[in-house]
N, C-alpha and C positions, 0 to 999 in steps of 0.2 A: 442557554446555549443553543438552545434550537436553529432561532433566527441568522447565529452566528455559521452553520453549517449549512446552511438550507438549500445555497445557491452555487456552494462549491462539488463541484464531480470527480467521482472515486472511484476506482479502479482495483475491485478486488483479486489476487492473484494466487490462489491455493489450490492444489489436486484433490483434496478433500471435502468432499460433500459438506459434513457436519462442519467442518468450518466455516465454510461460506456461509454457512446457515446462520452461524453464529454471528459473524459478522455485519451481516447483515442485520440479523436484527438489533443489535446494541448498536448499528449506525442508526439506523431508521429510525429508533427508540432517542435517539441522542441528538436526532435533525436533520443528518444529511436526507436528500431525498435525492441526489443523484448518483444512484450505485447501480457500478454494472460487476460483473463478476467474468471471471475465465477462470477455467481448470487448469490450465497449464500455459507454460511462457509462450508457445506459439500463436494460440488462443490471444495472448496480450498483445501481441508483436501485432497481430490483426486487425485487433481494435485501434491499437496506438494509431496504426495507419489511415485510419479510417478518416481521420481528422477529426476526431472524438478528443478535445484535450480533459485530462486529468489533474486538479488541483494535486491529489495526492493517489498513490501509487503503492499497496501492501503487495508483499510477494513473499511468499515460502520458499525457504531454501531450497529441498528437497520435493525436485517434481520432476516428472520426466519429462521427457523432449530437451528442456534447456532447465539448467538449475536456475535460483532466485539470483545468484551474485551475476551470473551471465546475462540474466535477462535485463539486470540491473546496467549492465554495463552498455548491452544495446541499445537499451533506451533510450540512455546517456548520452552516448554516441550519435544515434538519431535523430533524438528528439532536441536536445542539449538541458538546461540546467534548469528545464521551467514546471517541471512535477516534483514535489515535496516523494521520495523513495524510500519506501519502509522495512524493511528487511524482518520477516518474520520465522522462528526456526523454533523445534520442539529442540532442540540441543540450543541452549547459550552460553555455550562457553567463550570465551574471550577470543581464540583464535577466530572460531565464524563469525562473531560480530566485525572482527577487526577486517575480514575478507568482506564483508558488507558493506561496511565503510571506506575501504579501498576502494571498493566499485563505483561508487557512489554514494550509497544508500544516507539518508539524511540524519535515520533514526532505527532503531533496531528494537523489538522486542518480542522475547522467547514464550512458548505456549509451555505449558495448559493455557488456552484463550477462557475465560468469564468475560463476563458481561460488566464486571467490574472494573476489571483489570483495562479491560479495552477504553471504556469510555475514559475510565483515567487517562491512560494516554494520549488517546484525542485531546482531550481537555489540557494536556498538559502541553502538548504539542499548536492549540489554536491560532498564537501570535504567529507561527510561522507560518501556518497555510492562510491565515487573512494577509499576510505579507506578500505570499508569492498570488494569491488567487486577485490581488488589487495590482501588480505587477505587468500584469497579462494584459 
């Protein structure tokens, strides 16, 4: 899997320290080597701008300044349809997935974050960000 992630760029979006941490490392662990991180949706708004593109794009519901489904949606708006959108929430319950997916968001998945869980998703998720990352 390494090789498979090595050259695409991600874009972590969480208010929480220990996530990011986390994240980071089960990506690093897993291959990517192009992670950047922001604390909050303004923080990403920044980046996005930057001319920084993002194969794929996690974001936490629950953040201030702007929540994940908003920031989701400015992205969207801005940027249009070329970062794979993650919608990340410690609540998954069906209505906020489904508000993630209205937004946007590509794919949705609820914390507790492990190290297991994550790479799983990655790995489940792969065909689609080599889709969009050969797209670009």
């Amino acid at each position: 899997m390494a090789n498979n992630f090595q050259n695409m760029s991600m874009l972590i979006v969480d208010d929480e320290a220990l996530t990011r941490t986390v994240h980071e490392f089960t990506l690093r662990h897993s291959g990517f080597t192009k992670l950047q991180m922001a604390e909050n949706g303004m923080q990403a708004i920044q980046l996005c701008q930057s001319g920084e593109h993002y194969v794929i794009i996690t974001m936490d519901f629950s953040m201030p300044l702007i929540n994940g489904v908003r920031l989701a949606t400015k992205l969207l708006r801005e940027k249009g349809a070329d970062s794979l959108i993650v919608g990340v929430s410690a609540d998954g319950d069906p209505p906020l997935m489904e508000k993630f997916i209205k937004a946007g968001a590509d794919r949705f998945y609820s914390k507790p974050l492990t190290p297991e869980k994550i790479a799983t998703f990655f790995q489940n998720i792969q065909s689609i960000t080599q889709w969009k990352s050969k797209a670009l």
